[in-house]
Backbone as numpy.savetxt, mean C-alpha at the origin, in Angstrom:
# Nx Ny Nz CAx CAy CAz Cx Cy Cz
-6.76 -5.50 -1.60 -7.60 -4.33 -1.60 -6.71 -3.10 -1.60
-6.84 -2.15 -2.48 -6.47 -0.78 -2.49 -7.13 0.48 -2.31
-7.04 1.13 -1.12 -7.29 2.35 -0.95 -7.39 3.16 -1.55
-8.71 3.91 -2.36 -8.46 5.22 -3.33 -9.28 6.32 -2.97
-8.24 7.50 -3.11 -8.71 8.92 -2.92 -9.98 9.02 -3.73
-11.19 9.42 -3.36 -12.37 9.77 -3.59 -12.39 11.50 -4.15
-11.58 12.53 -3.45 -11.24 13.71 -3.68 -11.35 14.09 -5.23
-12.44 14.95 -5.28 -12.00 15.70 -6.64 -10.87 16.90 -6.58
-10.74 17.23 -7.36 -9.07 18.37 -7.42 -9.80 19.51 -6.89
-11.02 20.37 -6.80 -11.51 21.00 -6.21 -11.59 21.15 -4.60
-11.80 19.79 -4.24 -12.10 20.00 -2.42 -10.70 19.18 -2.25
-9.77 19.01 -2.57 -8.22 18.62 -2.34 -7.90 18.75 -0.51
-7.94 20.05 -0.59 -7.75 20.44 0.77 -8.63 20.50 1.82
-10.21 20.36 1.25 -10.81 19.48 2.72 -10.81 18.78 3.84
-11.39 19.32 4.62 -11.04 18.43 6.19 -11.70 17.06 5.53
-11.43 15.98 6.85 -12.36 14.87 6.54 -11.26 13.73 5.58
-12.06 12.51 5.37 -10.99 11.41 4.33 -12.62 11.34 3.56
-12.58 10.94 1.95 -13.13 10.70 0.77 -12.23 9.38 0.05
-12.91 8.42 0.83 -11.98 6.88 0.87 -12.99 5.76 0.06
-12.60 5.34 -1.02 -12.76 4.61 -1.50 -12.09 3.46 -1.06
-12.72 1.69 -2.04 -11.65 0.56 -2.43 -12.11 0.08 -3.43
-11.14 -0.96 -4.08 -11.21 -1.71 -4.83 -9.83 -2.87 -4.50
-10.23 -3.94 -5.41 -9.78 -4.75 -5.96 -8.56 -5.41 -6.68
-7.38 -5.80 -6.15 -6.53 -5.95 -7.53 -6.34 -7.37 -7.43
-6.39 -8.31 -8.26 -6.20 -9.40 -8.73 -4.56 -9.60 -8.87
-3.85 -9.32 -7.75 -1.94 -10.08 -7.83 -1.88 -10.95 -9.33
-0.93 -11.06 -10.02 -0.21 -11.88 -10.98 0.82 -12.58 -11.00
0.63 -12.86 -9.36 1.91 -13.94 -8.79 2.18 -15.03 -9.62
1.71 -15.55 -10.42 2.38 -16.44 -11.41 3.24 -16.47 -12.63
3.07 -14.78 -12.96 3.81 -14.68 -14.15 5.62 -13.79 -13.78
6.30 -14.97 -14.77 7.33 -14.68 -14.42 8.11 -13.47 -14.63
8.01 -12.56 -15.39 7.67 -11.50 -16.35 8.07 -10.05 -15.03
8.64 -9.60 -14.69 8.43 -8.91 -13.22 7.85 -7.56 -14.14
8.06 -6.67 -15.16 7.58 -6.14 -16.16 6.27 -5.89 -16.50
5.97 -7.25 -16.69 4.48 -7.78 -17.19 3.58 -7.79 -15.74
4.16 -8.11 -14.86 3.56 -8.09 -13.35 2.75 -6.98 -13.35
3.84 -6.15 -13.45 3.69 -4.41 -13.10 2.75 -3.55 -13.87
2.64 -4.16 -15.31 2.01 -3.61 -16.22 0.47 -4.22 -15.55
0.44 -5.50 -15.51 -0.74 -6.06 -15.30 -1.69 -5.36 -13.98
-0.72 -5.21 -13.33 -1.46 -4.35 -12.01 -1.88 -2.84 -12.07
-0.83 -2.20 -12.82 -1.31 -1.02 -13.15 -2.35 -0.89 -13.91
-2.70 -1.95 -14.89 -3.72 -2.02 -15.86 -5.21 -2.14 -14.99
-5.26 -2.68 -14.16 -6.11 -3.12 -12.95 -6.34 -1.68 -12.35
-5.51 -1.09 -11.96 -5.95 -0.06 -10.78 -5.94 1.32 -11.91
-5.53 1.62 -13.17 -5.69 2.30 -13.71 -7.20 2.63 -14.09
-8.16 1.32 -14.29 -9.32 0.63 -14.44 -10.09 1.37 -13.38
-9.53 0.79 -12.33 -10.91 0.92 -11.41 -10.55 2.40 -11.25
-9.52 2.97 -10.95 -9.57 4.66 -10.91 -10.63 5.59 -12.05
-10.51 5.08 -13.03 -11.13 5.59 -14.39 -12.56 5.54 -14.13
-13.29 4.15 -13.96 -14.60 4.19 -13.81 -14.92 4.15 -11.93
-14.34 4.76 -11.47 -14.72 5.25 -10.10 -15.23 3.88 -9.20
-15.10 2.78 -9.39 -15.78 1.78 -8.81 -15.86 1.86 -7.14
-14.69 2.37 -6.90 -14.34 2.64 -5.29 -15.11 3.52 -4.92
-16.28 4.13 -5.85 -17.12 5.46 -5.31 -17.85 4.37 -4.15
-18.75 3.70 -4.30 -20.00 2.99 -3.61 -19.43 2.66 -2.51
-17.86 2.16 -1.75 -17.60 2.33 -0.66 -17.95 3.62 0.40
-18.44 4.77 0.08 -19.07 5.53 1.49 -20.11 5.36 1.37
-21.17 4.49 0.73 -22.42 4.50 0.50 -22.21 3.18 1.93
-22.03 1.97 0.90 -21.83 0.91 1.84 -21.58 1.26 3.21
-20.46 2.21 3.39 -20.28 2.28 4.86 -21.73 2.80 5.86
-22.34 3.95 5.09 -23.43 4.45 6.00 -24.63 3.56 6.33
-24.22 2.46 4.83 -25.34 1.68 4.92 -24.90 0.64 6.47
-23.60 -0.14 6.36 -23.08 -0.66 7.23 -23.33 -0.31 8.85
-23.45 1.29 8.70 -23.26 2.01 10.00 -24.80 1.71 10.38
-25.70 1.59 10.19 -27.07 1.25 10.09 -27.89 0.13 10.31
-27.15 -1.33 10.13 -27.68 -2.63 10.21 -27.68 -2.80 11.51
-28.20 -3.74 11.91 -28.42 -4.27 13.47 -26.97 -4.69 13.69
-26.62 -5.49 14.63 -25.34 -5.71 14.94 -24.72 -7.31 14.39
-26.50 -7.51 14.84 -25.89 -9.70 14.36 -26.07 -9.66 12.62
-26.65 -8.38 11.94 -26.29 -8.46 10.52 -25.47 -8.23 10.15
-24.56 -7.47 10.35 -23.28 -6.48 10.51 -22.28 -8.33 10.50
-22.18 -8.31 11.83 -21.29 -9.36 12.15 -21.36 -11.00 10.67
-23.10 -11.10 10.71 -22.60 -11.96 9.36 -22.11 -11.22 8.30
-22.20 -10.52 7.84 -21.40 -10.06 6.35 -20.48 -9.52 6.84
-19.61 -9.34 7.96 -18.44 -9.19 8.34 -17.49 -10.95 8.06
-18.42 -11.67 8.67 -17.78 -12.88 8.36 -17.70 -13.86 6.92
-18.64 -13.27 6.39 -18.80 -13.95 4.88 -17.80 -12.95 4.10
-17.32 -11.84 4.44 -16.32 -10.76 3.77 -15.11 -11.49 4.67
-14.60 -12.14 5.53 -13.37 -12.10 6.10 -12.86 -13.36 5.55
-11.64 -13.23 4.94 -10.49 -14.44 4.39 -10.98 -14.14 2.74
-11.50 -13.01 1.64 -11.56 -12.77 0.94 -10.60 -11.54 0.73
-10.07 -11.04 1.21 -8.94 -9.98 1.26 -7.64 -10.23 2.08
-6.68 -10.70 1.31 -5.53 -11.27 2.09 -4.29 -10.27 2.27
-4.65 -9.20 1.37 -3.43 -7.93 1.20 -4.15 -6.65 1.38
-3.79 -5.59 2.33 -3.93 -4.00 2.01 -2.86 -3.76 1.47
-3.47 -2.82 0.48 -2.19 -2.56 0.03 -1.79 -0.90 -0.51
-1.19 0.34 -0.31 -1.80 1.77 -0.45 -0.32 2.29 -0.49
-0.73 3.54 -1.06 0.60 4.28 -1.19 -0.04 5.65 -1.33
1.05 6.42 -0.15 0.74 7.45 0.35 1.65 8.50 -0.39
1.22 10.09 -0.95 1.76 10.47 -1.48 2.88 11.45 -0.07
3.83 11.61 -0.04 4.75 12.43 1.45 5.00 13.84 0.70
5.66 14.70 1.83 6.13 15.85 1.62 7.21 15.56 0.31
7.24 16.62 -0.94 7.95 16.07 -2.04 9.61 17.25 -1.71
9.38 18.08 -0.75 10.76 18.41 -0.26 11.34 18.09 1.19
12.47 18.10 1.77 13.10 17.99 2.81 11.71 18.46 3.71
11.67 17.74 5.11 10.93 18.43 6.24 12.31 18.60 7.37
11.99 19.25 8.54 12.73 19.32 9.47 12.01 19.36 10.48
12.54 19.02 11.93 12.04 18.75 13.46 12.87 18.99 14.04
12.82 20.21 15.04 13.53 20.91 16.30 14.72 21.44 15.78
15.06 21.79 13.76 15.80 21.83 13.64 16.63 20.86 12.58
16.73 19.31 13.01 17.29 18.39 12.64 16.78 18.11 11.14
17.13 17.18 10.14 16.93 17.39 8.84 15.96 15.66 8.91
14.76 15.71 8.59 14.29 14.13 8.38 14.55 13.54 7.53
15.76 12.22 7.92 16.43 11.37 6.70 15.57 10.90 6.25
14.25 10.10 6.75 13.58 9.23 6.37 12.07 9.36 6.62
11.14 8.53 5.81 9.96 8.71 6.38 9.31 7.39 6.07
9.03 6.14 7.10 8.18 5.26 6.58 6.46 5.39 7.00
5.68 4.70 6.67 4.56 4.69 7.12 4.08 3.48 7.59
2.83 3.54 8.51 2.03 2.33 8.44 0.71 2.38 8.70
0.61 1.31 7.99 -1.17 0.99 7.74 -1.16 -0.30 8.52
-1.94 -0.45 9.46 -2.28 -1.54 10.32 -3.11 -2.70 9.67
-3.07 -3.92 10.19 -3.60 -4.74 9.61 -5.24 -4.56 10.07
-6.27 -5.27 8.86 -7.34 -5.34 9.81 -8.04 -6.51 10.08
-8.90 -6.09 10.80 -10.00 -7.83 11.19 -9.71 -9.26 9.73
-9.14 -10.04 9.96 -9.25 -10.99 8.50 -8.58 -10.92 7.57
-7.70 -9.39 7.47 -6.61 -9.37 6.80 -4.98 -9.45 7.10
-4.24 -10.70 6.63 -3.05 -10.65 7.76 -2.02 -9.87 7.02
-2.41 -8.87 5.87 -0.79 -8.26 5.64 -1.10 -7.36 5.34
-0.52 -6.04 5.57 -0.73 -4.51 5.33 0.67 -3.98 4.96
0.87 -3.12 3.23 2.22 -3.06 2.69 1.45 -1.67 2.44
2.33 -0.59 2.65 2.00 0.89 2.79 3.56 1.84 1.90
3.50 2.72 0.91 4.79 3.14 0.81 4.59 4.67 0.58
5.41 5.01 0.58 5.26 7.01 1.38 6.43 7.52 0.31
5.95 8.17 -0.40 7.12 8.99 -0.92 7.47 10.15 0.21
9.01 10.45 -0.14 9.57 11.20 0.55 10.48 11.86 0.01
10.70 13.35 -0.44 11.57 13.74 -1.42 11.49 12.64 -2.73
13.20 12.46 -3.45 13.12 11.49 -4.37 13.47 9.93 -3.57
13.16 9.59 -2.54 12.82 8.34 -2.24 11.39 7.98 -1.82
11.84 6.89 -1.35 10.63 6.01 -0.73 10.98 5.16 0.52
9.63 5.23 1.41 9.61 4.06 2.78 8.84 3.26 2.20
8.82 2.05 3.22 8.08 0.82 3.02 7.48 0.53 4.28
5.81 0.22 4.74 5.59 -0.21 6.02 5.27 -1.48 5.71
5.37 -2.70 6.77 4.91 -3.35 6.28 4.23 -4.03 7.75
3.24 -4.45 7.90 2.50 -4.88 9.18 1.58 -6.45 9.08
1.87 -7.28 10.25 1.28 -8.68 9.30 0.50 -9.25 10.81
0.03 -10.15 10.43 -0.93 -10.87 11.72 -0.10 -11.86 11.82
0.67 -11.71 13.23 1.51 -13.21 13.43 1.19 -14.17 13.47
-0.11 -14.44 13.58 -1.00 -15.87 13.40 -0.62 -16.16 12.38
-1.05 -15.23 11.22 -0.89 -15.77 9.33 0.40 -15.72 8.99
1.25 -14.67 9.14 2.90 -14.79 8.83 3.45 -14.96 9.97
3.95 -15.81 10.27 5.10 -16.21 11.81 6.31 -15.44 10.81
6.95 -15.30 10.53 8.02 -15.18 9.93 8.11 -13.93 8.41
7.41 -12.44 9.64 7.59 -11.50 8.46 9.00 -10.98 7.83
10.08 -11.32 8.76 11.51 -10.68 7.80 11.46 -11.47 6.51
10.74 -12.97 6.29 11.11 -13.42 5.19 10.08 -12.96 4.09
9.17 -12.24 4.57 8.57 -11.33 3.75 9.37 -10.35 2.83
9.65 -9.19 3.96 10.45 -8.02 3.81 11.27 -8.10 3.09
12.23 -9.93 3.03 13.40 -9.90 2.24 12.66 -10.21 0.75
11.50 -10.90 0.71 10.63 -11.29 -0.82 10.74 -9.72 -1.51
10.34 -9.23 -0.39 9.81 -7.31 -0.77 11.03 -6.70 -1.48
12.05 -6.97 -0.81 13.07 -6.31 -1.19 13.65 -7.08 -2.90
13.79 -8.35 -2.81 13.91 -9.01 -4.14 13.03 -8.36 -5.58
12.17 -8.13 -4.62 11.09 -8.10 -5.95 11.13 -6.56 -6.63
11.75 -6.01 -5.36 11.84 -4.46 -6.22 13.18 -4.23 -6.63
14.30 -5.12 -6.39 15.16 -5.36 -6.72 15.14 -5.86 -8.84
14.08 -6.70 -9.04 14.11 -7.52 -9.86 13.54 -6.45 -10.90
12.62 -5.92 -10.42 11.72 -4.36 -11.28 12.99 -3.24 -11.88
13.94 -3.05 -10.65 15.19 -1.85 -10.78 16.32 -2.50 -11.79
16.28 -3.93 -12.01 17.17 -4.96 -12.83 16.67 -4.24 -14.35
15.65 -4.30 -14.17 14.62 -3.96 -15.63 14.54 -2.75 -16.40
15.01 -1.55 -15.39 14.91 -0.51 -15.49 16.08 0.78 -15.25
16.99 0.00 -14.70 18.26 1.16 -14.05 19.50 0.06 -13.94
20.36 0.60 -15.19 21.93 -0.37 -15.27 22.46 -1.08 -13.77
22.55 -1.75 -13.92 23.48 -2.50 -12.62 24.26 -1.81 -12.18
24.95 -1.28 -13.46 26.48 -0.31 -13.10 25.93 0.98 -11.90
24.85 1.72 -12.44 24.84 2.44 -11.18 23.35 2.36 -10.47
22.68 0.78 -10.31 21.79 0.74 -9.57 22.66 0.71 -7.75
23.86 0.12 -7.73 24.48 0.10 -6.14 24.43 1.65 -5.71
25.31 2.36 -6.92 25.15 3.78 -6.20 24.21 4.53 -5.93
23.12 4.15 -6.56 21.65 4.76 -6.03 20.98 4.11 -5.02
21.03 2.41 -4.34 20.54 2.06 -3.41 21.19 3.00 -2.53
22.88 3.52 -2.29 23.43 3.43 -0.89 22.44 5.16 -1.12
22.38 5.64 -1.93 21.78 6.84 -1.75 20.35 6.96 -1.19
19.54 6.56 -2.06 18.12 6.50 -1.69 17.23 5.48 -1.05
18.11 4.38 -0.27 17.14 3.32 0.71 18.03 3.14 1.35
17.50 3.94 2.61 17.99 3.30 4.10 17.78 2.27 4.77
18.63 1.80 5.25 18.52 0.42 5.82 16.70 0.26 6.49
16.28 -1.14 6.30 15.45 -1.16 7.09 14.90 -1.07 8.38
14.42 0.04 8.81 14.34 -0.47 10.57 12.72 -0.60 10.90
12.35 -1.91 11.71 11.28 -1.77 12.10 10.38 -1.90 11.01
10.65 -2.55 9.88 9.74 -2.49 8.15 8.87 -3.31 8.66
8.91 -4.55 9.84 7.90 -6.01 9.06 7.51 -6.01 10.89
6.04 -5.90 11.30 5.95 -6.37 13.02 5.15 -7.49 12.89
């Protein structure tokens, strides 16, 4: 499931969240890391276009409204159908500072919820990026071996896209070590 801004460019700066979702269908089978990427963007390009994520604040008021033991069944007939959140937050696109000091870094996080055991969140920050990543220890015992999948895989995308020769000198520049990425 992906989180989408509801906001028209007009009320931008409104109080309040205008929160949509939708849908993306992963392409974990194709070997293609390229074709992955294309395939997903093709997906969320989709549902952005025809607004599908609108009817999520409808649903909710409707939600906010049912008795409680109705609520709770279509809470449970919806839970183990969404196995990933998954969102990306746009960050401050220049340097911030605190008490002074210069902020090297900025990750985020999105918490897991009821039925969903993995929540992957990424924050631009200047010309980098953080990664949050948050999991239900019940479903992943063993999130560093996540984090390290995470890291492969954007590894395998940067193979595709930025020479070897100076993809090292841009990791030591723009990704700081991980701290605290996977709880």
């Amino acid at each position: 499931m992906v989180p989408m801004s509801l906001r028209q460019s007009e009320d931008r700066h409104a109080l309040g969240n205008r929160v949509g979702a939708f849908n993306v269908a992963l392409p974990v089978g194709e070997p293609d890391a390229l074709l992955r990427l294309a395939r997903i963007q093709g997906q969320t390009g989709a549902a952005k276009s025809d607004r599908r994520g609108a009817a999520w604040p409808l649903m909710m008021r409707v939600l906010a409204s049912m008795p409680g033991f109705a609520y709770r069944l279509l809470a449970q007939m919806v839970t183990g159908r969404v196995n990933l959140i998954c969102t990306n937050i746009p960050g401050p696109p220049v340097p911030r500072y605190l008490a002074g000091a210069k902020i090297d870094a900025m990750y985020p996080f999105a918490p897991v919820a009821l039925g969903t055991p993995l929540s992957v969140a990424l924050m631009s920050y200047g010309d980098s990026y953080g990664v949050g990543i948050d999991t239900d220890p019940a479903a992943i015992p063993d999130p560093e071996l996540l984090t390290r999948y995470l890291a492969a895989a954007v590894d395998e995308i940067e193979d595709c896209v930025v020479p070897r020769a100076t993809r090292g000198q841009q990791k030591q520049a723009k990704r700081p070590a991980a701290q605290g990425a996977a709880q």
